[in-house]
C-alpha positions as CSV (number, residue, x, y, z in Angstrom):
1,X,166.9,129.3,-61.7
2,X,167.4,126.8,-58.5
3,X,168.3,123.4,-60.4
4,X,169.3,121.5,-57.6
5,X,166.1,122.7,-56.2
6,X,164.5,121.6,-58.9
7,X,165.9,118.4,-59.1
8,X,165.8,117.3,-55.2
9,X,162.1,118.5,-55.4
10,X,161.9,116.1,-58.3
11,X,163.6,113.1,-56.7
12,X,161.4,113.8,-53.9
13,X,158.3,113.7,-55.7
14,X,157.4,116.5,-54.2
15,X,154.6,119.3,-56.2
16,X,155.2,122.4,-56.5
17,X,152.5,122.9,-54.0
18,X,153.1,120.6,-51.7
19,X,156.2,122.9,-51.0
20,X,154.4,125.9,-51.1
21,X,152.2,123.8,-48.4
22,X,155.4,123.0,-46.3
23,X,156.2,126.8,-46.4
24,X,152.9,128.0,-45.5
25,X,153.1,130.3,-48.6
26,X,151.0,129.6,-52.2
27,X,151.4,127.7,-55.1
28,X,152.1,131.0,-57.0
29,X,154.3,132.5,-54.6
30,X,156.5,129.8,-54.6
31,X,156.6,129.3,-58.4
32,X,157.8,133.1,-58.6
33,X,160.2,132.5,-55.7
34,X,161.9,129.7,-57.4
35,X,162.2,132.4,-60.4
36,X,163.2,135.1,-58.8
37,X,165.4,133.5,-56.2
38,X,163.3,136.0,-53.7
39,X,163.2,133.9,-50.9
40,X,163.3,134.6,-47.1
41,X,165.1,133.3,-44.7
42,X,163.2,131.3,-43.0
43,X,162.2,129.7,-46.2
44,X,165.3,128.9,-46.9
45,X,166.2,127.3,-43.9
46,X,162.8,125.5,-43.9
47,X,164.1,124.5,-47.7
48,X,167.5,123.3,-47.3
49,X,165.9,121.2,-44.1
50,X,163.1,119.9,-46.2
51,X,165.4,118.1,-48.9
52,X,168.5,117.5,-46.0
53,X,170.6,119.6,-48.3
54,X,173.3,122.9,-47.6
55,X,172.4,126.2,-49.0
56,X,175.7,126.3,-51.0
57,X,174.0,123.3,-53.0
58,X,170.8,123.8,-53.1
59,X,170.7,127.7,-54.2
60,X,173.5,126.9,-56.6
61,X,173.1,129.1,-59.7
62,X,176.3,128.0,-61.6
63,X,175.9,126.1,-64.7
64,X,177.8,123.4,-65.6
């Protein structure tokens, strides 16, 4: 849903767990989060600070 999420997490090298780690949520959640786009707030934040990127960017959902 997220591709720049998807792609900074990949340039990152970062697992889908070890952001669910970072977010103190599970594996599971997160993978449903990133399809449902049901995130909070806080994970958010604690998202676009994790990969240094704006929300505008990250949670685009345009495509190209």
């Amino acid at each position: 849903m997220f591709r720049n999420l998807d792609a900074e997490q990949a340039r990152l090298k970062l697992t889908d767990q070890k952001v669910a780690d970072k977010l103190g949520i599970s594996r599971v959640s997160y993978v449903n989060k990133k399809k449902t786009g049901k995130f909070t707030t806080m994970e958010i934040k604690a998202l676009c600070k994790l990969f240094s990127r704006k929300f505008d960017y990250l949670f685009d959902t345009e495509e190209e």
